[in-house]
N, CA, C and O atoms as a Tripos MOL2 file, in Angstrom:
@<TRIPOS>MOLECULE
protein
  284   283    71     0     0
PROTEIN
NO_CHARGES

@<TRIPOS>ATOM
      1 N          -1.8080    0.2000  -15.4110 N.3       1 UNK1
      2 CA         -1.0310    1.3110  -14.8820 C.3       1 UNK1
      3 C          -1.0690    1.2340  -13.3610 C.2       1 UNK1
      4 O          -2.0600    0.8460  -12.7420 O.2       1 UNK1
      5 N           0.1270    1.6460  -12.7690 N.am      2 UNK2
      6 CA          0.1550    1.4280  -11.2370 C.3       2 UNK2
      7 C           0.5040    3.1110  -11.0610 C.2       2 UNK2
      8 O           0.8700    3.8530  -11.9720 O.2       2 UNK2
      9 N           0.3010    3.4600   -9.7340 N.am      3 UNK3
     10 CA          0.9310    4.4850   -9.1280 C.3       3 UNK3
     11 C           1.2000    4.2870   -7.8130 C.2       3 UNK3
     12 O           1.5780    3.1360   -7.5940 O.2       3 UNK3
     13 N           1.1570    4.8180   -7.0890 N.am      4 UNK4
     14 CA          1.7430    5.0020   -5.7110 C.3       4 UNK4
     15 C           1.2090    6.6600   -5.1800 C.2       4 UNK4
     16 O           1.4790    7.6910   -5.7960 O.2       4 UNK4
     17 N           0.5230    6.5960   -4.0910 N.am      5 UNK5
     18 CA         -0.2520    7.5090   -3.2740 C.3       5 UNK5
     19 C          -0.6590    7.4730   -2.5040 C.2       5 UNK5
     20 O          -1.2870    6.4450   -2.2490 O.2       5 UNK5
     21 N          -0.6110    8.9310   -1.2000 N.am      6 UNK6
     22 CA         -0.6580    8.8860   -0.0410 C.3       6 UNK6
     23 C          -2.3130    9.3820    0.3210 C.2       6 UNK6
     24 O          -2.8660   10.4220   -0.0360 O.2       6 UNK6
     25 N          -2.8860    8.2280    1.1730 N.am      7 UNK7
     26 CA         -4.4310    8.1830    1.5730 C.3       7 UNK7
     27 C          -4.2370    9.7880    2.3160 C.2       7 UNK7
     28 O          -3.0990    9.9870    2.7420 O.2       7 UNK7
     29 N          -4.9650   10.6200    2.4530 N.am      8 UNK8
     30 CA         -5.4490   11.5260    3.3950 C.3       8 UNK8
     31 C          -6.4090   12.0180    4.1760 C.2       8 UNK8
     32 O          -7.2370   12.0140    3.2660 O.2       8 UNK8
     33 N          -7.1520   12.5370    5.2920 N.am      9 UNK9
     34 CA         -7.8140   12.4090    5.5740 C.3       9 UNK9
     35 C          -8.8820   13.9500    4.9800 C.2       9 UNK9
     36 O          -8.3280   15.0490    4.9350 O.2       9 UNK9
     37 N         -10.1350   13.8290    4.6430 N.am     10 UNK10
     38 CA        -10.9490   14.2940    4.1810 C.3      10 UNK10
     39 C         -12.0690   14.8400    4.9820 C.2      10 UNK10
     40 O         -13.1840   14.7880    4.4630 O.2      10 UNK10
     41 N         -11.9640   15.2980    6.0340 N.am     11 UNK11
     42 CA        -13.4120   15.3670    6.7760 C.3      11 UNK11
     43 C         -13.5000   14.0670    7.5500 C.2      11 UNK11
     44 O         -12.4840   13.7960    8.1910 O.2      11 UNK11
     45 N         -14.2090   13.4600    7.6020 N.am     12 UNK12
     46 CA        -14.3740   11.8750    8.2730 C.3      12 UNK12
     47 C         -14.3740   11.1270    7.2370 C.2      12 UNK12
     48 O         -14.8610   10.0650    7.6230 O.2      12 UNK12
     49 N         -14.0810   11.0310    5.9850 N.am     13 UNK13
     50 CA        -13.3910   10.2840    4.8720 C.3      13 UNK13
     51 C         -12.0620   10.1930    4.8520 C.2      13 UNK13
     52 O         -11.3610   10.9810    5.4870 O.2      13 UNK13
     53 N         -11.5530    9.1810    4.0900 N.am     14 UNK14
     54 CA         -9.7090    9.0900    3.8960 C.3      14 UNK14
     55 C         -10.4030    9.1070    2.4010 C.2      14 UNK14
     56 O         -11.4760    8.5930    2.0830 O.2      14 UNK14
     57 N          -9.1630   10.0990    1.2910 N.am     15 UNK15
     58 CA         -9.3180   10.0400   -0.0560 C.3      15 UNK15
     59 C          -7.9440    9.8490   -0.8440 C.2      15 UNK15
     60 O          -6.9390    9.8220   -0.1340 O.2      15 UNK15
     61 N          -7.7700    9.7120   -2.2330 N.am     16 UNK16
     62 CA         -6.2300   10.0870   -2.5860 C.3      16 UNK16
     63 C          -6.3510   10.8800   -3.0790 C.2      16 UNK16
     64 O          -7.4410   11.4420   -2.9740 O.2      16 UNK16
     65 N          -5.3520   11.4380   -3.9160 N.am     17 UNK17
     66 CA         -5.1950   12.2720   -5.4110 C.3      17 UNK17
     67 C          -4.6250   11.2100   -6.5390 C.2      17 UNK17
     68 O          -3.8950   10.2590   -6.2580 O.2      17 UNK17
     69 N          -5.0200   11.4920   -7.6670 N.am     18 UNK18
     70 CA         -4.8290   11.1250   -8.4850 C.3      18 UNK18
     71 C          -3.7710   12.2930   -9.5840 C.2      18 UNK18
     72 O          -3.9990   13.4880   -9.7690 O.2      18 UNK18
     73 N          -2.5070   11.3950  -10.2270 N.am     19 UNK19
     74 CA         -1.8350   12.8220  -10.2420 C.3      19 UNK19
     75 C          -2.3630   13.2840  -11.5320 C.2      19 UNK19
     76 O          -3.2270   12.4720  -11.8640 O.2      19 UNK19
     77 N          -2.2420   14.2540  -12.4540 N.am     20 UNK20
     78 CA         -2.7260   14.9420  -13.4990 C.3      20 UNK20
     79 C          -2.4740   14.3610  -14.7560 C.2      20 UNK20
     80 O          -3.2390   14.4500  -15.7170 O.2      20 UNK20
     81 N          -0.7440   13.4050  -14.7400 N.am     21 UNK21
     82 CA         -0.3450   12.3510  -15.9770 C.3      21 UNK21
     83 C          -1.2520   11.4750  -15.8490 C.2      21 UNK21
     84 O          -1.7890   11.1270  -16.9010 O.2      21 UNK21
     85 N          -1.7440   10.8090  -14.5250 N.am     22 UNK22
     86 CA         -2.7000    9.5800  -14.8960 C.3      22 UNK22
     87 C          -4.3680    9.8670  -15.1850 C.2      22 UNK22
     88 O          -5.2620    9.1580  -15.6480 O.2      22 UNK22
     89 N          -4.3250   11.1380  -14.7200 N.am     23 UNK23
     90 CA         -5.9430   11.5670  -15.2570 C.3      23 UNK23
     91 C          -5.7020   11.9240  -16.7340 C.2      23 UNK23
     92 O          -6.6940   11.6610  -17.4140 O.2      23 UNK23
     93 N          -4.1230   12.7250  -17.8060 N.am     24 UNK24
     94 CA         -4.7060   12.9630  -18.9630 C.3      24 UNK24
     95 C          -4.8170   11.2300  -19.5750 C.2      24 UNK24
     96 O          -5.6540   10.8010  -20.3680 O.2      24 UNK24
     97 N          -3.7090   10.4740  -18.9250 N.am     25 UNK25
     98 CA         -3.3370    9.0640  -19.9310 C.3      25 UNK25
     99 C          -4.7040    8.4130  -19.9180 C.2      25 UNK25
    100 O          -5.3130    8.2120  -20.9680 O.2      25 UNK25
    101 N          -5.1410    8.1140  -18.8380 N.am     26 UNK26
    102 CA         -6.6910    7.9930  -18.8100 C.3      26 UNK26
    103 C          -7.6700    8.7050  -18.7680 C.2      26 UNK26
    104 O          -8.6950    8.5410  -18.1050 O.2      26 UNK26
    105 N          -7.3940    9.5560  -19.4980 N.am     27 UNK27
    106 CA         -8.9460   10.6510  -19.8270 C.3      27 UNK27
    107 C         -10.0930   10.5170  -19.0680 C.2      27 UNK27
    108 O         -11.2930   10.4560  -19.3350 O.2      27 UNK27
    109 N          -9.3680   10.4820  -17.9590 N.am     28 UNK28
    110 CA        -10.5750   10.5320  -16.4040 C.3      28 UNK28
    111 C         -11.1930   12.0860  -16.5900 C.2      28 UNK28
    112 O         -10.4580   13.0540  -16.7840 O.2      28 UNK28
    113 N         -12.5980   12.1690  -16.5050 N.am     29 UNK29
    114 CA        -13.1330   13.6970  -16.2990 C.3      29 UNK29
    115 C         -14.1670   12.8850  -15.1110 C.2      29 UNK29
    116 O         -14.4160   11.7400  -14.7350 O.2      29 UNK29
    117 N         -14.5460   14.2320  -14.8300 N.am     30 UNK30
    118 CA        -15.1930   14.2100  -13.1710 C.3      30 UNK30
    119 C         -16.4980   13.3590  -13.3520 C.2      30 UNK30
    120 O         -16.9740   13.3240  -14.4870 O.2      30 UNK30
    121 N         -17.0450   12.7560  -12.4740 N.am     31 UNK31
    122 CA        -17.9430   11.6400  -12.4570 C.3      31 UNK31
    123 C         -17.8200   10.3090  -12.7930 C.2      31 UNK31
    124 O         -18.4090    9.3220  -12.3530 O.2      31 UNK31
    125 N         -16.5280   10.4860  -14.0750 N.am     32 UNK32
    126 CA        -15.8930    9.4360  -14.2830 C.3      32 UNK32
    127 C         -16.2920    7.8320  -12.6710 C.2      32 UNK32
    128 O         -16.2010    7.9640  -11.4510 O.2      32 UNK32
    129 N         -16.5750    6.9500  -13.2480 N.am     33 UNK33
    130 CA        -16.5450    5.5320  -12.3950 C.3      33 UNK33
    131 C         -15.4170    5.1650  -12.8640 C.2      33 UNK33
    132 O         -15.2290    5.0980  -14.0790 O.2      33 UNK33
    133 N         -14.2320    4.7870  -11.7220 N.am     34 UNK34
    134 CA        -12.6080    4.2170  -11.5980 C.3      34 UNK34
    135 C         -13.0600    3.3780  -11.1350 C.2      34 UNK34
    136 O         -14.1700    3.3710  -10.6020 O.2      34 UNK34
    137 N         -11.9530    2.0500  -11.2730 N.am     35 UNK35
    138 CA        -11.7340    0.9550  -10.1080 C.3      35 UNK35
    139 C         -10.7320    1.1670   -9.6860 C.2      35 UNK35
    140 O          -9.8700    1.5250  -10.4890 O.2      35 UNK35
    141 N         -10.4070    1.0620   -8.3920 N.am     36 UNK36
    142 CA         -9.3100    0.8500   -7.9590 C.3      36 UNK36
    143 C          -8.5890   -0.0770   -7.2140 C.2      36 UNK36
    144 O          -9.3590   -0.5110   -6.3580 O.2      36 UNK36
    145 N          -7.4610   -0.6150   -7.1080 N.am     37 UNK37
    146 CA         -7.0420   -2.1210   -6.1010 C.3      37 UNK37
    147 C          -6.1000   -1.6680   -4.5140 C.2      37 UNK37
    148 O          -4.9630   -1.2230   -4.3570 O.2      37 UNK37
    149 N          -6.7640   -1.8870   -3.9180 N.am     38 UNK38
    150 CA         -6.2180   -1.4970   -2.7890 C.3      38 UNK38
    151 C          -5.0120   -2.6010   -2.2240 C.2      38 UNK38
    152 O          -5.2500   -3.8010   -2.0870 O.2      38 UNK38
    153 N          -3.7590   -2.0100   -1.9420 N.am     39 UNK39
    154 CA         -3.0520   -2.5400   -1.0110 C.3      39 UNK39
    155 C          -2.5050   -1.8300   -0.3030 C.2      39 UNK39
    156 O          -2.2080   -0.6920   -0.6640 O.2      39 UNK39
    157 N          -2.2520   -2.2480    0.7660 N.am     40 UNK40
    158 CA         -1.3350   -2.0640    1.6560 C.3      40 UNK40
    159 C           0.0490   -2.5030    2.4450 C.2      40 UNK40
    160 O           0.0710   -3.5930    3.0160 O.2      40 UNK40
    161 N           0.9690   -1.8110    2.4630 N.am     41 UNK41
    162 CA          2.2150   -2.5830    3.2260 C.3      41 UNK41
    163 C           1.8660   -2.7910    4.8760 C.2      41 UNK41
    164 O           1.4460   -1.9590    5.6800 O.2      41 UNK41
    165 N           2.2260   -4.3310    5.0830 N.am     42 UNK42
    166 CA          1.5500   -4.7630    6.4150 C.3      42 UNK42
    167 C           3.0420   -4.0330    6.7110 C.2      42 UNK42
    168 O           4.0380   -3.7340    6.0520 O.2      42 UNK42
    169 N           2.4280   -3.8950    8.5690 N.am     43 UNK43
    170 CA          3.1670   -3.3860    9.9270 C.3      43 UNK43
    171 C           3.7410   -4.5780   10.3010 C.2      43 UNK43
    172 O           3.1830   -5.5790   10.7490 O.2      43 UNK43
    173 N           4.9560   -4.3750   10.0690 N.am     44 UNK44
    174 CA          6.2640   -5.6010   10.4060 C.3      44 UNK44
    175 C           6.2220   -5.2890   12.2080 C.2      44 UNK44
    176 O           5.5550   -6.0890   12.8630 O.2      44 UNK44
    177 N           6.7310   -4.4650   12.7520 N.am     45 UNK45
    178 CA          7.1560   -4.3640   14.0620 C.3      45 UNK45
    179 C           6.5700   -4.4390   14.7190 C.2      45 UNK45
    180 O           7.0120   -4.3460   15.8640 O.2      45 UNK45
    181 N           5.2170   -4.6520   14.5310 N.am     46 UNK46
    182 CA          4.2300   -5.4550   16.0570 C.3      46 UNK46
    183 C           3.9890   -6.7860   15.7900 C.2      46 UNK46
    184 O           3.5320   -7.3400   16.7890 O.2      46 UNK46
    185 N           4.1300   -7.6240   14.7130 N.am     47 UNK47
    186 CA          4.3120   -8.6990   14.7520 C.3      47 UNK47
    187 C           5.5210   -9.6030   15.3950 C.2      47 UNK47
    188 O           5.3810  -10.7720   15.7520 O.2      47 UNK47
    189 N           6.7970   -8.8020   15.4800 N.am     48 UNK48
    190 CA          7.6410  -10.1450   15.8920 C.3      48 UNK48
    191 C           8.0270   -9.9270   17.7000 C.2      48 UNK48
    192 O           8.2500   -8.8830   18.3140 O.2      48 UNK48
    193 N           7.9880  -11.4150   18.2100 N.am     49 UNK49
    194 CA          7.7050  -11.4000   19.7420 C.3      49 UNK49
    195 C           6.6980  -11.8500   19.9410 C.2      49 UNK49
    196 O           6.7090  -12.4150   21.0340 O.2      49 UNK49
    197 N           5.2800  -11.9480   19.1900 N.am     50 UNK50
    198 CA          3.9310  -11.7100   18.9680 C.3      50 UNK50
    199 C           4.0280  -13.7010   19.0160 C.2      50 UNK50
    200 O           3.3930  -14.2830   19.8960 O.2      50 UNK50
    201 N           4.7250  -14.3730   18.1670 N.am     51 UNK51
    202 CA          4.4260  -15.4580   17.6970 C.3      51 UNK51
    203 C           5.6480  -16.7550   18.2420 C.2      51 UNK51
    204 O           6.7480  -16.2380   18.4390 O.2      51 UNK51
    205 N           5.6350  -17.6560   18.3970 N.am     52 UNK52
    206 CA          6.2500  -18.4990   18.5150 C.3      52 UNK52
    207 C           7.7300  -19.0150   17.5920 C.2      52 UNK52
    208 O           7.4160  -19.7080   16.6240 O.2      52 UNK52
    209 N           8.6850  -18.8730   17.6840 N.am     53 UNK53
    210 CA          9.8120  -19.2060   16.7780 C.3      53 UNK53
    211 C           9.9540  -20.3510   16.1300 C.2      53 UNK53
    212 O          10.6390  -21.1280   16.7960 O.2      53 UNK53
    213 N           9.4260  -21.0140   14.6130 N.am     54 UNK54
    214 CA          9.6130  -21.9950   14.5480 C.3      54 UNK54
    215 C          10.3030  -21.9240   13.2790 C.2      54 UNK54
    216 O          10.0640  -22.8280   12.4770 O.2      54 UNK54
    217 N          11.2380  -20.8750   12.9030 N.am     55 UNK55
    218 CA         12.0740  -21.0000   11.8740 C.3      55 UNK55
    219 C          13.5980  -20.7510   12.0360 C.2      55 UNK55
    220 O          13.7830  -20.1200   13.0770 O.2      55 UNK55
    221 N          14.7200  -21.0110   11.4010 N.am     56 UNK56
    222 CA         16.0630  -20.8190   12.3460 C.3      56 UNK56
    223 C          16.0730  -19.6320   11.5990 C.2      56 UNK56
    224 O          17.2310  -19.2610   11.7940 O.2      56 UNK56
    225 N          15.5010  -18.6920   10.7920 N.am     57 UNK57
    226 CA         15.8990  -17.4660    9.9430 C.3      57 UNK57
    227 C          15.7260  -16.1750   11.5200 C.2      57 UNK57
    228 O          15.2200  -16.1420   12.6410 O.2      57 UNK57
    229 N          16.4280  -15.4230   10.7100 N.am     58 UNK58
    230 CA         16.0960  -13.9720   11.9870 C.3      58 UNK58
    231 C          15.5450  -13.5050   11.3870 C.2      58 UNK58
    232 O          15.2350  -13.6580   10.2050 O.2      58 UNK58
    233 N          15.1460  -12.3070   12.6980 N.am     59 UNK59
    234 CA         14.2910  -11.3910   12.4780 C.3      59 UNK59
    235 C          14.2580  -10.5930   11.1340 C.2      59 UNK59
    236 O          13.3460  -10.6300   10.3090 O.2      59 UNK59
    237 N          15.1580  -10.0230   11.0750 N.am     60 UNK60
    238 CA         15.2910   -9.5480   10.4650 C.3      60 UNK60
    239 C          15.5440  -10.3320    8.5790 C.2      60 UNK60
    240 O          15.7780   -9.6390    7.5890 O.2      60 UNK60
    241 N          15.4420  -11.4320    8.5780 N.am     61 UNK61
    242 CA         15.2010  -12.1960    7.2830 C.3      61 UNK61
    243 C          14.1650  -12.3030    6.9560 C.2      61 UNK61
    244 O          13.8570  -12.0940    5.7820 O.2      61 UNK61
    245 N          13.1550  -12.7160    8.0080 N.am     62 UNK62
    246 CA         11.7510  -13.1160    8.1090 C.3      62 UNK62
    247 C          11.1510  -11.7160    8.0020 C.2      62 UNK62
    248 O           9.9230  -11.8050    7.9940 O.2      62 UNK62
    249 N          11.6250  -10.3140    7.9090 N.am     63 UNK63
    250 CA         10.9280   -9.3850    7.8880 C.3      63 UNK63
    251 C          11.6450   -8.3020    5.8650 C.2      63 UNK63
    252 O          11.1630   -7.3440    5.2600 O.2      63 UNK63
    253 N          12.8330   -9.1550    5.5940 N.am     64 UNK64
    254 CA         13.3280   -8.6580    4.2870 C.3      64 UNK64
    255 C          12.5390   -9.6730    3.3360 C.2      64 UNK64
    256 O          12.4700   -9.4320    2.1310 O.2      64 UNK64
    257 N          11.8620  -10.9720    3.9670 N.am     65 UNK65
    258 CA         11.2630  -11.6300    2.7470 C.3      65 UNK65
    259 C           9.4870  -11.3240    2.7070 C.2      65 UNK65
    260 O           8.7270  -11.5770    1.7730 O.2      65 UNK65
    261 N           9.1840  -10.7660    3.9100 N.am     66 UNK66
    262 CA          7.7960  -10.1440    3.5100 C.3      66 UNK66
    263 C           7.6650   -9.0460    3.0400 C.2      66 UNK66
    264 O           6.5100   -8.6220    2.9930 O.2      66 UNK66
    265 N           8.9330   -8.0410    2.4420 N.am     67 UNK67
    266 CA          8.9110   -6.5030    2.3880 C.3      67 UNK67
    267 C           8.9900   -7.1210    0.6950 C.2      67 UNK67
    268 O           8.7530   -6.2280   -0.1190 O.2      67 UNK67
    269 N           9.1670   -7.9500    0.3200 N.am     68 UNK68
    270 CA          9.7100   -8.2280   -1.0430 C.3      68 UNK68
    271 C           8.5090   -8.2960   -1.9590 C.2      68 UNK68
    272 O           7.6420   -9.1670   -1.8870 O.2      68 UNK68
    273 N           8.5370   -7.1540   -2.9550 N.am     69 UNK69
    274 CA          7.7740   -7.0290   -3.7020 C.3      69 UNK69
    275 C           6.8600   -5.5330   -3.6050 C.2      69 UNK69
    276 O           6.0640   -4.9900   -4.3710 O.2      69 UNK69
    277 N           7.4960   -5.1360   -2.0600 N.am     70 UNK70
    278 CA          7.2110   -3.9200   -1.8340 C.3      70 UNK70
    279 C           7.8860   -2.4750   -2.1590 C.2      70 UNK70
    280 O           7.5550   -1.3140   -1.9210 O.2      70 UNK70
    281 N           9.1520   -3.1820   -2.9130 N.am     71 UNK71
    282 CA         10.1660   -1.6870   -3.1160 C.3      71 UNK71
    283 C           9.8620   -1.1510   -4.0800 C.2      71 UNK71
    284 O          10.4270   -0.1090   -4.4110 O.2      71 UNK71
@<TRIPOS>BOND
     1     1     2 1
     2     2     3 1
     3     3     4 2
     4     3     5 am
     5     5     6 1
     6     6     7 1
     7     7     8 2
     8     7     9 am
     9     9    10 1
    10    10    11 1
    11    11    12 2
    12    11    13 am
    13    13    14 1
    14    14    15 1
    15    15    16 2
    16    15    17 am
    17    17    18 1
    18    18    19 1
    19    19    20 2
    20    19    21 am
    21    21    22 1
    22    22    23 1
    23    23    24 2
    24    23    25 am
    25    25    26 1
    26    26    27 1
    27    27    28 2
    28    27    29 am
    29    29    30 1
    30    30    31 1
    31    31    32 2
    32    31    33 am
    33    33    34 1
    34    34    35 1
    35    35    36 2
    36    35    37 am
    37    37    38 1
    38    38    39 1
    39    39    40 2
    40    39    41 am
    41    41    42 1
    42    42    43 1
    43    43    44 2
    44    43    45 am
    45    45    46 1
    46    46    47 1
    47    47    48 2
    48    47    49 am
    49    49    50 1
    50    50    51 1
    51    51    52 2
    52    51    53 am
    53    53    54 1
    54    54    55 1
    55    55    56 2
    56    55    57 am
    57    57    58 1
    58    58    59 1
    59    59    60 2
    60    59    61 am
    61    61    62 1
    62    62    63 1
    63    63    64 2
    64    63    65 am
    65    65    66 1
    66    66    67 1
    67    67    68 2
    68    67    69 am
    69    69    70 1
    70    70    71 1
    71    71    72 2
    72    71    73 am
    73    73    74 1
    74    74    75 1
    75    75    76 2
    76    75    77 am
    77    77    78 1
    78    78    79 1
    79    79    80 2
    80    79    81 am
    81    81    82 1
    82    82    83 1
    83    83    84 2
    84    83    85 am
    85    85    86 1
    86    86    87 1
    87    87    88 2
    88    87    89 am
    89    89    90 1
    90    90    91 1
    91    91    92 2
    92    91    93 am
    93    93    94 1
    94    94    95 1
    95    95    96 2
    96    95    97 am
    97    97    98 1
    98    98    99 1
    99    99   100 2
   100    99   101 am
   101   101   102 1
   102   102   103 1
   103   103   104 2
   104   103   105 am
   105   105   106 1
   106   106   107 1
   107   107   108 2
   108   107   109 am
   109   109   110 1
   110   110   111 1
   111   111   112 2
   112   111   113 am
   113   113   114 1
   114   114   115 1
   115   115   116 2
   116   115   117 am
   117   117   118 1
   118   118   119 1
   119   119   120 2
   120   119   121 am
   121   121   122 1
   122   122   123 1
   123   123   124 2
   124   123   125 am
   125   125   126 1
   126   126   127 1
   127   127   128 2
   128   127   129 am
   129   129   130 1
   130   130   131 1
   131   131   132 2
   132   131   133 am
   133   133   134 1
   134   134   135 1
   135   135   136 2
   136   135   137 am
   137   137   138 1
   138   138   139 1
   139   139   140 2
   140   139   141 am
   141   141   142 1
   142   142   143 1
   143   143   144 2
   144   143   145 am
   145   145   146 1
   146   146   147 1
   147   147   148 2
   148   147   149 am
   149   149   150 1
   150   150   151 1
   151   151   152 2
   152   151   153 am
   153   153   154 1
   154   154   155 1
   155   155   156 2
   156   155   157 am
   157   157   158 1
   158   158   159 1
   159   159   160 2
   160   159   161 am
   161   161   162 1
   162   162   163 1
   163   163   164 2
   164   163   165 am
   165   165   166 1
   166   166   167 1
   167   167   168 2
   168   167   169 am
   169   169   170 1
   170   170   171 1
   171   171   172 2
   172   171   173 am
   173   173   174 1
   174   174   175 1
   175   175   176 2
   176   175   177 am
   177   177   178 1
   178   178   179 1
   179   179   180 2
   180   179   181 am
   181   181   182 1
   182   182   183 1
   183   183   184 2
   184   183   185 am
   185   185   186 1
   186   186   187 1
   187   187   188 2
   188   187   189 am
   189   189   190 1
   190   190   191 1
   191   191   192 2
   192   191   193 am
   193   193   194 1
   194   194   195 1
   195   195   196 2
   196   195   197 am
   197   197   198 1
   198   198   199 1
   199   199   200 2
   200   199   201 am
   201   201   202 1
   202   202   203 1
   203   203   204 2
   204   203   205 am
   205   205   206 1
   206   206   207 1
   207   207   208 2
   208   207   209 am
   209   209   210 1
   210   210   211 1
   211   211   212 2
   212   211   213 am
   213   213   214 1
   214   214   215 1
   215   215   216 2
   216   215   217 am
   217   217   218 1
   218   218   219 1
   219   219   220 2
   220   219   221 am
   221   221   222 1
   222   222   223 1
   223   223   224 2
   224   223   225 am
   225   225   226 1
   226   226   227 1
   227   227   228 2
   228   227   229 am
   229   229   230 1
   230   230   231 1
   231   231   232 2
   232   231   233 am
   233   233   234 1
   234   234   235 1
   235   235   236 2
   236   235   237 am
   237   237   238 1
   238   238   239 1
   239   239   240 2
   240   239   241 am
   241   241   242 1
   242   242   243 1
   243   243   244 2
   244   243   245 am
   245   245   246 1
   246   246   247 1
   247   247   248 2
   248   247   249 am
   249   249   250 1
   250   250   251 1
   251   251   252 2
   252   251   253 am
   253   253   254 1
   254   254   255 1
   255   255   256 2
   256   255   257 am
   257   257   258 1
   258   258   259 1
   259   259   260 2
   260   259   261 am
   261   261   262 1
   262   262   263 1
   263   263   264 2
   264   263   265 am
   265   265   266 1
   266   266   267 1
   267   267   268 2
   268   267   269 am
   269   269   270 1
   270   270   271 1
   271   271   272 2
   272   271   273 am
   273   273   274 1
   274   274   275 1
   275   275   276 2
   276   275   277 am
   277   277   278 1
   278   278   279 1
   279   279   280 2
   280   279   281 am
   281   281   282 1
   282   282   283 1
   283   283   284 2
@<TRIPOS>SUBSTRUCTURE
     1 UNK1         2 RESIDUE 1 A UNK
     2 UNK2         6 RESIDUE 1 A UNK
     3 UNK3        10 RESIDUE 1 A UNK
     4 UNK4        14 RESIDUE 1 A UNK
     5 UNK5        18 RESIDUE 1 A UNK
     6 UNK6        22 RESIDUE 1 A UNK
     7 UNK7        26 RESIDUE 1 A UNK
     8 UNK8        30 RESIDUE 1 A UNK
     9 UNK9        34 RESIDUE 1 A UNK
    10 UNK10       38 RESIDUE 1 A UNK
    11 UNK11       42 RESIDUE 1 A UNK
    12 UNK12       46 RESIDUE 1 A UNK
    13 UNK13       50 RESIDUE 1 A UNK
    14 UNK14       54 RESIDUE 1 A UNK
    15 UNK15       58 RESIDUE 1 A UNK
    16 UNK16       62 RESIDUE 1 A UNK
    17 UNK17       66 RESIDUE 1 A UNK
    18 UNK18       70 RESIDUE 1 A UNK
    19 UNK19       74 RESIDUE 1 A UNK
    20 UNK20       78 RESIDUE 1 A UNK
    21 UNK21       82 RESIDUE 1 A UNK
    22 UNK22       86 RESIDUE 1 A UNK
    23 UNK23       90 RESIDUE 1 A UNK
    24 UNK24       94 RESIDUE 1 A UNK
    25 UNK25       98 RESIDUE 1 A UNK
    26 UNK26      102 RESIDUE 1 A UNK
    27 UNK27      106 RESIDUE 1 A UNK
    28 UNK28      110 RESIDUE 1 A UNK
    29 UNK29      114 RESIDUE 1 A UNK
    30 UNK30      118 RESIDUE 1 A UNK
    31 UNK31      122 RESIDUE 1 A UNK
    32 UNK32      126 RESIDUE 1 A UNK
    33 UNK33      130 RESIDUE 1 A UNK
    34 UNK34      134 RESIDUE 1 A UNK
    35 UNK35      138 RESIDUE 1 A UNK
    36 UNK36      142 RESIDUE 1 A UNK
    37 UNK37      146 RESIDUE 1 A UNK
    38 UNK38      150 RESIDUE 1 A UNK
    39 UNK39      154 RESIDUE 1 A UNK
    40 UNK40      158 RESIDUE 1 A UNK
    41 UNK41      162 RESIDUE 1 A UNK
    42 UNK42      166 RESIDUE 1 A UNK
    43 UNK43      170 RESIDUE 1 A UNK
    44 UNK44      174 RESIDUE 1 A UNK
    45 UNK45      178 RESIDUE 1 A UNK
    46 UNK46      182 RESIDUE 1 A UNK
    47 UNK47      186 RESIDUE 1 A UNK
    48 UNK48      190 RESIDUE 1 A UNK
    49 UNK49      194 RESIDUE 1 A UNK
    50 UNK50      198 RESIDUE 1 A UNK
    51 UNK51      202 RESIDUE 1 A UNK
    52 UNK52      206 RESIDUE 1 A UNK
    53 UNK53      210 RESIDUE 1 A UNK
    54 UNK54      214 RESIDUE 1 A UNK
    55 UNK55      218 RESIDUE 1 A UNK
    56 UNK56      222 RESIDUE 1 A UNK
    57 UNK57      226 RESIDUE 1 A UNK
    58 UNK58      230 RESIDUE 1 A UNK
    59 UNK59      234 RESIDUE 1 A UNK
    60 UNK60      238 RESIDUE 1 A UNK
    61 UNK61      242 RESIDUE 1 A UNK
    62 UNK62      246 RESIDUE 1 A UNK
    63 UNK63      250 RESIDUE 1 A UNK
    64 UNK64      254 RESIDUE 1 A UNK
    65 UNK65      258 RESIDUE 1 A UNK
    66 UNK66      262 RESIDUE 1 A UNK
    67 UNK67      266 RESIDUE 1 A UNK
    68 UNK68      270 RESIDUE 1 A UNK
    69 UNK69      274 RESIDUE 1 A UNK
    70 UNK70      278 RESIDUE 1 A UNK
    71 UNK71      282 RESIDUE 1 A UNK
């Protein structure tokens, strides 16, 4: 099961929520031990300028084929 959720900040912790369909489908109760897989979508716009040009694609190609897999 995948979801999608926004980190927040907690005190001097970052936490998520977990929404209420994926706690009944997984009969998560409190204390419950989860794993979870962290990713993140990398920051496209401080990378380009940053690096040397050694492809004839643009910017903007070189930045629709790293977003891929992210929609």
């Amino acid at each position: 099961m995948e979801i999608e959720t926004i980190a927040k900040r907690w005190g001097s912790s970052i936490g998520v929520v977990l929404p209420k369909s994926v706690i009944d489908a997984r009969k998560i109760r409190e204390n419950d031990k989860i794993v979870i897989e962290i990713k993140t979508q990398p920051l496209m716009e401080g990378m380009f300028g940053k690096y040397p040009r050694t492809s004839k694609r643009t910017a903007q190609e070189l930045k629709d084929e790293a977003r891929k897999g992210w929609d």
